[in-house]
N, C-alpha and C positions, 0 to 999 in steps of 0.2 A: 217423324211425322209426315202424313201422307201429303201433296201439295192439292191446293184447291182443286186441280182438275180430279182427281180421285188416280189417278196416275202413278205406277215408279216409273222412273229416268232407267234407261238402260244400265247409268253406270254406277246408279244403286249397288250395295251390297245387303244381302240376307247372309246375317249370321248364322248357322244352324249349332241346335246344341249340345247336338251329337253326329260325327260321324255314321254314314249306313249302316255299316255293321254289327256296329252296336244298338242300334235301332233294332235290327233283323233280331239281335240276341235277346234283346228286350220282349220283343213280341214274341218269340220261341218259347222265351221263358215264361211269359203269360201263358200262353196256349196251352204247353206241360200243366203249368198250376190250376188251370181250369179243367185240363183232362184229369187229376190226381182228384179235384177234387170232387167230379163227376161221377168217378170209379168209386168214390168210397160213400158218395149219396145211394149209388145205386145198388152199391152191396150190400148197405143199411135196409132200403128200399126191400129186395130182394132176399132176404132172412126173416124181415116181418111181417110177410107176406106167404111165404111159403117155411113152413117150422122145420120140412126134412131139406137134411143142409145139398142132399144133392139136385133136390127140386128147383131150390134157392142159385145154385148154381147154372142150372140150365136155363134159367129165366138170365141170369145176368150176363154171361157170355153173350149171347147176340149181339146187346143193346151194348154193353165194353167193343166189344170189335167195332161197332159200327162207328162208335164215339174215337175208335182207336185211326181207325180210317181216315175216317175225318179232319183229325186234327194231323195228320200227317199229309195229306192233300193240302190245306192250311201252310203246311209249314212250308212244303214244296211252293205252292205259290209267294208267297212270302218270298220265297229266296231266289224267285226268277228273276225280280228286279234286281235282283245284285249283276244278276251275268252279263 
C-alpha cells in the first residue's frame, strides 16, 4: 500500500513477475502471432479480390514483406533493452 504522501521509500521492493527475458519472449511470441495471423487475413483478402491465383499473389507479397519488416524491426527493438 502506497504511504499518504503518494511516495515509495527507496527501500521498497517491486516484485516483478517475470524475469526480462521472458517478457522479451512473450512479446516475440505475440508479434509472430499477429504477423501469422495478418499473413493469412491478407491471403484470404487477396484470393477474393483477385480470382486468378497469380494476380492474388502479386497484390499480397508487398503488403507480407512490409508486414514481414515490420515486425522484425519490432523485434529488434524489443530486444535492445536487453543489451
Amino acid at each position: 500500500m502506497l504511504p499518504a504522501s503518494g511516495h515509495l521509500h527507496p527501500s521498497d521492493q517491486i516484485a516483478h513477475l517475470l524475469d526480462p527475458v521472458a517478457v522479451y519472449a512473450l512479446q516475440v511470441g505475440v508479434l509472430l502471432a499477429g504477423l501469422l495471423l495478418a499473413v493469412h487475413a491478407m491471403d484470404r483478402i487477396s484470393r477474393r479480390l483477385y480470382p486468378d491465383r497469380e494476380a492474388a499473389l502479386a497484390s499480397f507479397l508487398p503488403v507480407a514483406g512490409l508486414g514481414l519488416i515490420l515486425t522484425l524491426v519490432s523485434v529488434w527493438t524489443l530486444g535492445t533493452a536487453l543489451l
